[in-house]
C-alpha positions in Angstrom: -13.4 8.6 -6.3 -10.8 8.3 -3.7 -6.8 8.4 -4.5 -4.5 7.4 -1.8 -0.2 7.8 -3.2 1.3 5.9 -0.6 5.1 6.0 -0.3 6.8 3.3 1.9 10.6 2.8 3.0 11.7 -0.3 4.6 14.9 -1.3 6.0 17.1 -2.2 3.3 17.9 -5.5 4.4 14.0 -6.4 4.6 13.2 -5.0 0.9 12.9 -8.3 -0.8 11.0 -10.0 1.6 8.8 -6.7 1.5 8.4 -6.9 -1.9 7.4 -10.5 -2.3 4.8 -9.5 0.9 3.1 -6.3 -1.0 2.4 -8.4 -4.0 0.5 -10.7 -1.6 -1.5 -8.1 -0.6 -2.6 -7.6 -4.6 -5.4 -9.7 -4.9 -7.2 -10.0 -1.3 -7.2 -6.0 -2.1 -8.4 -5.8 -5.5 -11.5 -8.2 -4.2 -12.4 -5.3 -1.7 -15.5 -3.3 -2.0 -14.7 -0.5 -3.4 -11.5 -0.9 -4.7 -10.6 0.6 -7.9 -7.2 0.1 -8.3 -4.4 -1.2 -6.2 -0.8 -1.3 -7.5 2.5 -1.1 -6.1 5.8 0.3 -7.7 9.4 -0.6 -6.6 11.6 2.5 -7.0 14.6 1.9 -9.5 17.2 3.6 -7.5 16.3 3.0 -3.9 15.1 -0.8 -4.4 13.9 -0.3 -0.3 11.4 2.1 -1.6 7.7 1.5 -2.5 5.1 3.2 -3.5 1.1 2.3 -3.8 -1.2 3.6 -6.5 -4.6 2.9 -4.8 -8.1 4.6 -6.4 -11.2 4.1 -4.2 -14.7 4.2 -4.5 -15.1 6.0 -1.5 -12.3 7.5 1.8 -14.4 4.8 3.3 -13.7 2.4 1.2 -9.8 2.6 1.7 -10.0 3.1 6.0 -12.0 -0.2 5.8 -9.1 -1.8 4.2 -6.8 -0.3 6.8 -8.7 -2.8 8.9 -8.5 -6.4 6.6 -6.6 -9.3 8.7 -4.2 -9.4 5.2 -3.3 -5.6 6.1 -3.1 -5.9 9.6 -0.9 -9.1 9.2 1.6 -6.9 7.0 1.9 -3.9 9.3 2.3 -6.4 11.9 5.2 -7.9 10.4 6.5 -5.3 8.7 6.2 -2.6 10.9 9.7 -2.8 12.8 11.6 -2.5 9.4 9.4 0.7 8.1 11.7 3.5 8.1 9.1 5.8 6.0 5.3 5.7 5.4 3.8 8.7 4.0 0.1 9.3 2.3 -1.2 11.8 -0.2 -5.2 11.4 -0.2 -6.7 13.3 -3.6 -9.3 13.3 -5.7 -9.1 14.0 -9.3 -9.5 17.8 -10.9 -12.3 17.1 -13.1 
């Protein structure tokens, strides 16, 4: 199993629109081989900043998604307005 914590800024002026964008993003995901899980959490004191709960069946699993025309469409549009994007790759202690 493959975790991926994913932690994204945008610009504040872009976070709804964001928002409403990531949770498009949902269900093409979840219908992904290999996905898991795929969730994403709106902080509650920088409403700008995401994050993305993601478990994988395999690292390959989640770079193949990196490539899906609904992600590719998102960092397309959202790309100018990212101010942060950082990744934690794990895998569980057990």
């Amino acid at each position: 199993m493959h975790t991926a914590f994913i932690r994204v800024k945008v610009a504040p002026e872009a976070a709804d629109r964001a928002a409403r964008a990531m949770l498009d993003l949902v269900e093409p995901t979840r219908a992904e081989p290999g996905c898991v899980t795929y969730e994403f959490y709106r902080d509650h004191d920088d409403p700008s900043l995401f994050l993305c709960f993601e478990h994988w069946e395999s690292r390959q699993a989640l770079d193949d998604h990196g490539s899906t025309p609904h992600v590719t469409a998102f960092l397309a549009e959202f790309g100018p307005v990212i101010e942060l994007w950082e990744s934690n790759h794990t895998s569980a202690l057990v």
